[in-house]
N, C-alpha and C positions, 0 to 999 in steps of 0.2 A: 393620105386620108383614104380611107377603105370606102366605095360608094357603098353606101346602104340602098335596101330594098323602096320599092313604090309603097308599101306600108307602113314601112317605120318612118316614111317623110312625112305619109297622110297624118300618123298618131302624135310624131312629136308636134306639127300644126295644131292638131286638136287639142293636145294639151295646156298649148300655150293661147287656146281659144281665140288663134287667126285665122284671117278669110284666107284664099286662095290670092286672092287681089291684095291683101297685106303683104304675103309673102312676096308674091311677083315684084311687087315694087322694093320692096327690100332688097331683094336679090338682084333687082334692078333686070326680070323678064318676063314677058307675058304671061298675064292670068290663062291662057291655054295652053302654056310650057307647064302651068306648074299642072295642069290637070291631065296634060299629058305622063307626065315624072309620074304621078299618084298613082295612076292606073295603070303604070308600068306600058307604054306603049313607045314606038321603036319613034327614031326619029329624032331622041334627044343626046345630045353630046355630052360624054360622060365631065367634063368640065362645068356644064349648067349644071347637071345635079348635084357634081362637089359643092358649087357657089352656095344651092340652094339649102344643101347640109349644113354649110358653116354659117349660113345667118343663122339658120335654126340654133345651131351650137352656142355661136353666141348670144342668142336670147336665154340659156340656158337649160337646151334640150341636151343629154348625152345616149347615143348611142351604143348601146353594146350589142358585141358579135354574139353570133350563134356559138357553141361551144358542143360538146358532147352528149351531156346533161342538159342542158335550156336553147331555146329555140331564141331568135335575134330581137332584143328588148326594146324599150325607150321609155327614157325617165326624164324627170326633171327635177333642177337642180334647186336646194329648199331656198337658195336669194331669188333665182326668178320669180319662185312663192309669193313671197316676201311684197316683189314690186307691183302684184294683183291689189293687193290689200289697200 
């Protein structure tokens, strides 16, 4: 799994309209780990931020890489949609 950037973890959160304290518990670490991750500041081990990536994943966030042409995305997936409703 490729870590992703402190913005693409803030967007996919937002997208799937979590707190900060949602995600922490999910990923099972502190609501100032995850606000540390966001804002990209040093101090967190690249293994918390995988964790933190894969519950998002499995909520149905997908990250895509930066490429040539487009700069590094995030989307969601249209079942996670689906379970708003």
């Amino acid at each position: 799994m490729a870590t992703v950037s402190a913005g693409a973890i803030r967007a996919g959160r937002a997208l799937l309209g979590m707190s900060q304290a949602d995600l922490a518990e999910l990923a099972k670490v502190s609501t100032p780990t995850i606000r540390r991750i966001e804002t990209d500041q040093k101090g967190v081990s690249v293994e918390t931020v995988n964790r933190v990536q894969g519950v998002l994943e499995t909520a149905g966030i997908e990250f895509m890489p930066e490429t040539e042409k487009f700069t590094e995305g995030v989307r969601q997936s249209k079942a996670s949609l689906s379970k708003k409703k």
